[in-house]
C-alpha positions, 0 to 999 in steps of 0.5 A: 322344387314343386310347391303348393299353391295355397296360403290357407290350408282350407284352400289346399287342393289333392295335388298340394297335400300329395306334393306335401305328403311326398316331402314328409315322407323324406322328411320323416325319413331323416329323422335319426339324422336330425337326432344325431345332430343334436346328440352332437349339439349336447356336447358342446351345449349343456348345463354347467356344473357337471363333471361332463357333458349331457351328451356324455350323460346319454352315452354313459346311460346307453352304454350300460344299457346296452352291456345289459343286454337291452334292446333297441328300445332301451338303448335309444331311450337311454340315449335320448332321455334328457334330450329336451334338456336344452329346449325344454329344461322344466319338462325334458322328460316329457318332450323326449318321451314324445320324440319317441312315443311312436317307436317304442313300446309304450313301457319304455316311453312311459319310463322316460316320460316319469324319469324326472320324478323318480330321479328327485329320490336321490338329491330332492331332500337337498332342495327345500321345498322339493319332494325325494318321494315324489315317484311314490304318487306312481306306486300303483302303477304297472311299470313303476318298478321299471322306472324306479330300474331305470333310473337306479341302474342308467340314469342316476350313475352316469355321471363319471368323468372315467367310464368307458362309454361307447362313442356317439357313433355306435349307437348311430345305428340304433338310432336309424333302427328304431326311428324307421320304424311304422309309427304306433305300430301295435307289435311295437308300442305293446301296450300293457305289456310289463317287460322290465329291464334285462336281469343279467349282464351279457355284454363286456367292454369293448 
C-alpha cells in the first residue's frame, strides 16, 4: 500500500496529498457502513435502566418517522439522533448533528443538534435544579416547531418494549442514500427553508 513520505505536514509534497486524497475518497465512501456498525454497537452498549436498548430507541423514532411518510433526511436523522450517546453522553446532540450536517438539510441538523433541550420538557421538573423550559430560549427561532414535532412524535415515545419497529437493516438503505450524498450540497442543506414534519401518516406496519 502506497504511503506518503513526510512526518510533518508542511513538508507533504502534490504526489503525497494525491495518495491521501484517493484513500479519503474510499474512506469517505464507507461511511454508511461505519454508522451501521455502531448502530449495531448500541445494541448491546448502552445506558442502563432502560426498558430497552439505545439502538431500539433509534429503530423505534425512525420507524415512525418513516410510516409518516418522512424523508430520507428524517429517517436517518431518527435514526441517528442519539448516536454520541456512548462517546459523547453530556453533548449526544451536538456530535450527531455533526455526523450529519453535511447530508441533510440544515432543518433537519438543526432539529437534531437542539433535541436534548426540547426533550428536558418532559422529565426536567423530575431534576432539581434542571429546567423543563429550557427550549423556551429557541422560541423565536424558525424550526422551533419542527423541534418541539420532533421530539413529540419520534423521540419522547419511543421507549416501549412492544412496538414493532423495523429492523436495523431496513434502514441499511438510507443510510447508504443519504450518506453518498455531495456534502454541503446547497439542493441538499436547504438553508432557511421551513419544511416541518409530514402531516399525514402514509405508511402502515409491515
Amino acid at each position: 500500500m502506497a504511503t506518503v513520505s513526510f512526518t510533518e505536514m508542511k513538508h507533504g509534497t502534490q504526489e503525497d496529498y494525491a495518495i491521501l486524497q484517493e484513500f479519503e475518497h474510499e474512506f469517505n465512501a464507507k461511511t454508511a457502513h461505519r454508522l451501521y456498525e455502531q448502530l449495531e454497537r448500541q445494541g448491546h452498549q448502552s445506558i442502563e435502566g432502560y426498558a430497552i436498548s439505545r439502538l431500539e430507541h433509534g429503530l423505534q423514532s425512525a420507524t415512525r418517522a418513516w410510516r409518516e411518510g418522512a424523508n430520507d433526511d428524517w429517517v436517518v436523522a431518527a435514526l441517528l439522533h442519539d448516536i454520541g450517546d456512548g462517546l459523547a453522553p453530556q453533548n449526544h446532540d451536538r456530535m450527531a448533528a455533526e455526523i450529519i450536517r453535511p447530508f441533510v438539510s440544515e432543518e433537519v441538523t438543526w432539529v437534531v443538534e437542539h433535541h436534548g433541550a426540547f426533550q428536558m420538557i418532559y422529565y426536567a421538573h423530575h431534576l432539581a435544579g434542571w429546567n423543563p423550559n429550557e427550549r423556551d430560549r429557541y422560541h423565536s427561532h424558525a424550526y422551533y416547531q419542527t423541534a418541539v414535532d420532533f421530539c413529540e412524535r419520534w423521540d419522547q415515545n419511543c421507549f416501549d418494549p412492544h412496538y414493532d419497529s423495523q429492523p436495523l437493516a431496513f434502514f441499511k438503505p438510507f443510510l447508504e442514500r443519504v450518506f453518498s450524498r455531495k456534502a454541503y450540497a446547497p439542493t441538499v442543506i436547504k438553508e432557511g427553508t421551513i419544511s416541518g414534519l409530514p402531516v399525514t401518516q402514509r405508511r402502515t406496519p409491515t
